[in-house]
KOLDREN-207347 format. One record per residue: residue number from 1; residue in one letter; x, y, z of N, C-alpha, C in turn. Coordinates in steps of 0.02 Angstrom, whole numbers. Each point is the difference from the previous one (the first is absolute). Last residue first. Example, Ala and Ser with C-alpha at 12.3 -4.5 7.8 and 13.67 -1.06 7.14 Angstrom:
% residues 2
node k 2 | r s | nx 642 | ny -112 | nz 354 | cax 42 | cay 59 | caz 3 | cx -39 | cy 55 | cz 37
node k 1 | r a | nx 15 | ny -286 | nz -4 | cax -45 | cay 59 | caz 0 | cx 45 | cy 60 | cz 0
//
This chain:
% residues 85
node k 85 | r x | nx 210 | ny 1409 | nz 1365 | cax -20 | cay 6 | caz 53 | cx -46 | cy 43 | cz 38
node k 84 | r x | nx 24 | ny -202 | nz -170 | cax -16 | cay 40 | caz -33 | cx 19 | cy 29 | cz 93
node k 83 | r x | nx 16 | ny -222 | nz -55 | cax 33 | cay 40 | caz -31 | cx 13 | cy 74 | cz 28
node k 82 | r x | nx -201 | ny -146 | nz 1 | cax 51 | cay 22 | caz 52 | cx 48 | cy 13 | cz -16
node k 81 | r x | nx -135 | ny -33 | nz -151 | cax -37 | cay 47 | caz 26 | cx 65 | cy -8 | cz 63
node k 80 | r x | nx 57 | ny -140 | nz -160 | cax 2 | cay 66 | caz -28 | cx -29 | cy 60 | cz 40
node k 79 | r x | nx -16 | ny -235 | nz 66 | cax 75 | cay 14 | caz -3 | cx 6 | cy 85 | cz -33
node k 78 | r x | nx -213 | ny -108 | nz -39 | cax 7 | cay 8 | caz 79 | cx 80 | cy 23 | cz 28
node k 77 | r x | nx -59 | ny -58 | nz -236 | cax -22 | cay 83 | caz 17 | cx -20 | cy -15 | cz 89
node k 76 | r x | nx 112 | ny -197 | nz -111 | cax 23 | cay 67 | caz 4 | cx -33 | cy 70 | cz 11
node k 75 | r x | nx -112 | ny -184 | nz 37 | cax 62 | cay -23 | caz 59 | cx 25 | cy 65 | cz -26
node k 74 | r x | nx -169 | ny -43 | nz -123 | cax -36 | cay 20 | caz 70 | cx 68 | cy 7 | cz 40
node k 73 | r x | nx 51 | ny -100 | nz -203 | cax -31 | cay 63 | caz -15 | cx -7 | cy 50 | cz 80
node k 72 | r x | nx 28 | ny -261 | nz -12 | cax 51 | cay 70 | caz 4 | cx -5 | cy 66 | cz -22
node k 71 | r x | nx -179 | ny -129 | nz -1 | cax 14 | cay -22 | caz 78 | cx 80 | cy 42 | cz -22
node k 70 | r x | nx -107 | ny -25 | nz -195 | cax -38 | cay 59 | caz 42 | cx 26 | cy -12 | cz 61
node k 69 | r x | nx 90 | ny -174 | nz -147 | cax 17 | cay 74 | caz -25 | cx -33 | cy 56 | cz 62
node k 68 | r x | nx -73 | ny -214 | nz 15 | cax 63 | cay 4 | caz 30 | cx 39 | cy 58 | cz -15
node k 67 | r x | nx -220 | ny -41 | nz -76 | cax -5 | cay 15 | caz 56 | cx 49 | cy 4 | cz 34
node k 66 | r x | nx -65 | ny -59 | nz -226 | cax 44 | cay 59 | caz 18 | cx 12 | cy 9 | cz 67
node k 65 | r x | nx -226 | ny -109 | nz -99 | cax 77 | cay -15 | caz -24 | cx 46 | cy 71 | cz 15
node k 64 | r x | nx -227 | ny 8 | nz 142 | cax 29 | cay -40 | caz -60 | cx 48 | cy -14 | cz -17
node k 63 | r x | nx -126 | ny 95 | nz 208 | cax 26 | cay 62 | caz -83 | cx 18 | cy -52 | cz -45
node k 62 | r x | nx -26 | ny -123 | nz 194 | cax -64 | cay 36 | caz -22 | cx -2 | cy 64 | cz -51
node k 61 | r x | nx 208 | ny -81 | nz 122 | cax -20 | cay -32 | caz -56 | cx -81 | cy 2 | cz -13
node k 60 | r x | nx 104 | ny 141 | nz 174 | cax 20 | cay 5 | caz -69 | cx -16 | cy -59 | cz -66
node k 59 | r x | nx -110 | ny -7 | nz 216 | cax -3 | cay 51 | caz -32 | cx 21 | cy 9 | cz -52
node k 58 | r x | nx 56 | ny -183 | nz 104 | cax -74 | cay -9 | caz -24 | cx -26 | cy 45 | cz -30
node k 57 | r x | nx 227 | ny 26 | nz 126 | cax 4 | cay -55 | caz -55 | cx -78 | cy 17 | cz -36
node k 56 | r x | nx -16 | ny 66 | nz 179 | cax 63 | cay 56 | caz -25 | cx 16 | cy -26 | cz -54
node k 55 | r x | nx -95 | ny -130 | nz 189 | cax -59 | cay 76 | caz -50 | cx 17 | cy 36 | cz -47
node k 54 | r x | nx 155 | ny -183 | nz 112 | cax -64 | cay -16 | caz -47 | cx -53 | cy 63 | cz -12
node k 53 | r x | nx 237 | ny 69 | nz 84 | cax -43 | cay -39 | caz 27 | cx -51 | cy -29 | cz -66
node k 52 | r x | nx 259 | ny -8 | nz -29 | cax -43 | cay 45 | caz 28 | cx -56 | cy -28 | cz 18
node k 51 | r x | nx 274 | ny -54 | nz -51 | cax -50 | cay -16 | caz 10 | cx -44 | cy 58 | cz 35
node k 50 | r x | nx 185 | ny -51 | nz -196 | cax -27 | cay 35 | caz 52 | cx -69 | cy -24 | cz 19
node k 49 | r x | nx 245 | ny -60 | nz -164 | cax -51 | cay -9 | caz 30 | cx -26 | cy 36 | cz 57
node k 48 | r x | nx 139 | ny 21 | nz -251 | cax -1 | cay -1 | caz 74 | cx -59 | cy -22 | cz 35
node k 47 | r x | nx 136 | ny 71 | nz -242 | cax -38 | cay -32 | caz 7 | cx 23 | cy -21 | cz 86
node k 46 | r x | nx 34 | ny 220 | nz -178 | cax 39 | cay -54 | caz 72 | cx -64 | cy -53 | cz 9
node k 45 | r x | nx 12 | ny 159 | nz -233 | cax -33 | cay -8 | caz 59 | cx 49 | cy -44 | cz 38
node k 44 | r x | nx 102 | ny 139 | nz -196 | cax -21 | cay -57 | caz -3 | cx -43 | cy 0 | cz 71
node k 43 | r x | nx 87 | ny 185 | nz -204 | cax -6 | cay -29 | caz 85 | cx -49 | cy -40 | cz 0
node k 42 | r x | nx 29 | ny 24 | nz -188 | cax 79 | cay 20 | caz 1 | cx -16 | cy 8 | cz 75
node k 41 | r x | nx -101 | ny -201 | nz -133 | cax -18 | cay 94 | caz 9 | cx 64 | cy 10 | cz 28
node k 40 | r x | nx -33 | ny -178 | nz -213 | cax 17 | cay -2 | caz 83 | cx -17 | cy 80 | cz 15
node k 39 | r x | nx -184 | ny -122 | nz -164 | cax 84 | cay 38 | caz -14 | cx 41 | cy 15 | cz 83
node k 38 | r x | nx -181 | ny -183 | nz -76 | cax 7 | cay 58 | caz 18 | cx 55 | cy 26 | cz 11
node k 37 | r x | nx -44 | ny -223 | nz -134 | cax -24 | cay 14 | caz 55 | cx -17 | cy 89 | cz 14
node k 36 | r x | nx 182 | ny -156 | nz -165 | cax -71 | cay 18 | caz -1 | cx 4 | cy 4 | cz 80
node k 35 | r x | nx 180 | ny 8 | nz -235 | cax -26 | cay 42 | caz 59 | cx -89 | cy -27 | cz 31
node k 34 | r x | nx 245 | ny -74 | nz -154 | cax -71 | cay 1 | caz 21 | cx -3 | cy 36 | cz 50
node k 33 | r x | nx 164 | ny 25 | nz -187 | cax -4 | cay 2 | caz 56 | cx -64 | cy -6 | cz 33
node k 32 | r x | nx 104 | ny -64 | nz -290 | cax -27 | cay 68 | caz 73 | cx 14 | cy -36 | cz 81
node k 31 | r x | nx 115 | ny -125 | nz -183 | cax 22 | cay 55 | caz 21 | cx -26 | cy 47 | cz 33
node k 30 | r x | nx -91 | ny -193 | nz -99 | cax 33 | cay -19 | caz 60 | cx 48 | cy 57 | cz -3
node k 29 | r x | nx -157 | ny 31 | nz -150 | cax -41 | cay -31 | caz 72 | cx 52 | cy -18 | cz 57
node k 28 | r x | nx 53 | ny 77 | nz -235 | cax -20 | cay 33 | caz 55 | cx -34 | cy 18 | cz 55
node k 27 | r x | nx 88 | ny -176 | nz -142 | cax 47 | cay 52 | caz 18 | cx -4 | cy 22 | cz 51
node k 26 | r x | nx -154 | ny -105 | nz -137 | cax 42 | cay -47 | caz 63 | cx 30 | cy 57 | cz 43
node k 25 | r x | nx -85 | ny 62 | nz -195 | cax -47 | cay 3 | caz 57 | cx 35 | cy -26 | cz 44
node k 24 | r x | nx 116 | ny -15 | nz -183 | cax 1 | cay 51 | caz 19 | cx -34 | cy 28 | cz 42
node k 23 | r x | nx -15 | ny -235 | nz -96 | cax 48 | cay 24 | caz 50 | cx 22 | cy 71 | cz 10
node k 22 | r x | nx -258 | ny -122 | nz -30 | cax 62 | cay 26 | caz -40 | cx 66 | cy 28 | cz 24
node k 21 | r x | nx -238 | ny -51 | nz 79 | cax 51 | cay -54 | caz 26 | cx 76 | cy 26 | cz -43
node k 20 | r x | nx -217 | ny 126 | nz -24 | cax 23 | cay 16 | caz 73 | cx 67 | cy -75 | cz 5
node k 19 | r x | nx -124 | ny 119 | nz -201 | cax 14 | cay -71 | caz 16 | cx 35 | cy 6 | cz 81
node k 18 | r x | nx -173 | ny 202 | nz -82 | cax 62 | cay -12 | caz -5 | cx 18 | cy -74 | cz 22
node k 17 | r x | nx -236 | ny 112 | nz -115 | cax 34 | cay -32 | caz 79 | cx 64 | cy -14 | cz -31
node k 16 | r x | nx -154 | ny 66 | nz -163 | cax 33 | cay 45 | caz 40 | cx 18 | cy -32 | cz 48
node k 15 | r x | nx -125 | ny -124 | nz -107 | cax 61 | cay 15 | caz -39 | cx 41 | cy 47 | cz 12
node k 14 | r x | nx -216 | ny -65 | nz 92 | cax 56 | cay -38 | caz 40 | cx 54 | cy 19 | cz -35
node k 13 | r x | nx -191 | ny 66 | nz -62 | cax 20 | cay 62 | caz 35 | cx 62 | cy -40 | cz 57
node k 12 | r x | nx -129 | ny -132 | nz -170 | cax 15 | cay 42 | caz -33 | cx 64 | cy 49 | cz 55
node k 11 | r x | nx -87 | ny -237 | nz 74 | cax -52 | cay 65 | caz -10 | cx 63 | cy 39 | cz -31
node k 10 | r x | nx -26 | ny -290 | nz 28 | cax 29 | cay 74 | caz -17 | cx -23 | cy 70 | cz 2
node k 9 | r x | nx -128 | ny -206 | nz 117 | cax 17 | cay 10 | caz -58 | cx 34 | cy 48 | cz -4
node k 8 | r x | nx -2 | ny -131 | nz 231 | cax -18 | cay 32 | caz -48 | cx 1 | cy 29 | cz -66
node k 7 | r x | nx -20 | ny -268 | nz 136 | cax 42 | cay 67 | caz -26 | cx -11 | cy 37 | cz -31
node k 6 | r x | nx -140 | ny -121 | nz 174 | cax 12 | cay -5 | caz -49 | cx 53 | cy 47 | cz -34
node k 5 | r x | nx -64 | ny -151 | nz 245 | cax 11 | cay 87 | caz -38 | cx 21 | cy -38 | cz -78
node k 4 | r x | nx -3 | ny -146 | nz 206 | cax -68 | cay 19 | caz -43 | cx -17 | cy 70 | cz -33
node k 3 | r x | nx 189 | ny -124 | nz 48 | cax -27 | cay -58 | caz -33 | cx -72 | cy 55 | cz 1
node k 2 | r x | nx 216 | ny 152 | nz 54 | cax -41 | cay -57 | caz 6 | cx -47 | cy -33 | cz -51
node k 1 | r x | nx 252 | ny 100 | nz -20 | cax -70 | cay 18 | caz -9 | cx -43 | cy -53 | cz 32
//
């Protein structure tokens, strides 16, 4: 605790809190499985490099966040229109 906090007084609705150090908590802290971040996707992106022109860049990032999403976006429905015969 710091030197300049005072300790708080008991509150009633603490009597419901479970002793979290108790060895049946123990337990079951070191038996779950952490999980953090974002869940893995089941297709994953290729990470690659391409080079384009600066207008092309300025454009898409003038839409804002995402702009690397919309630049393949633009790539597959250009792959989709030719495709097509």
């Amino acid at each position: 605790m710091s030197a300049n906090k005072k300790p708080m007084a008991p509150n009633s609705a603490d009597e419901d809190i479970p002793d979290l150090s108790t060895p049946e908590w123990r337990k079951q802290f070191d038996q779950s499985k952490v999980r953090r971040g974002r869940p893995p996707a089941e297709l994953t992106k290729v990470s690659t490099t391409i080079r384009l022109d600066p207008d092309i860049i300025e454009a898409f990032r003038a839409g804002g966040e995402g702009w690397q999403s919309r630049i393949n976006a633009a790539l597959r429905e250009y792959l989709g229109k030719r495709a097509r015969p």
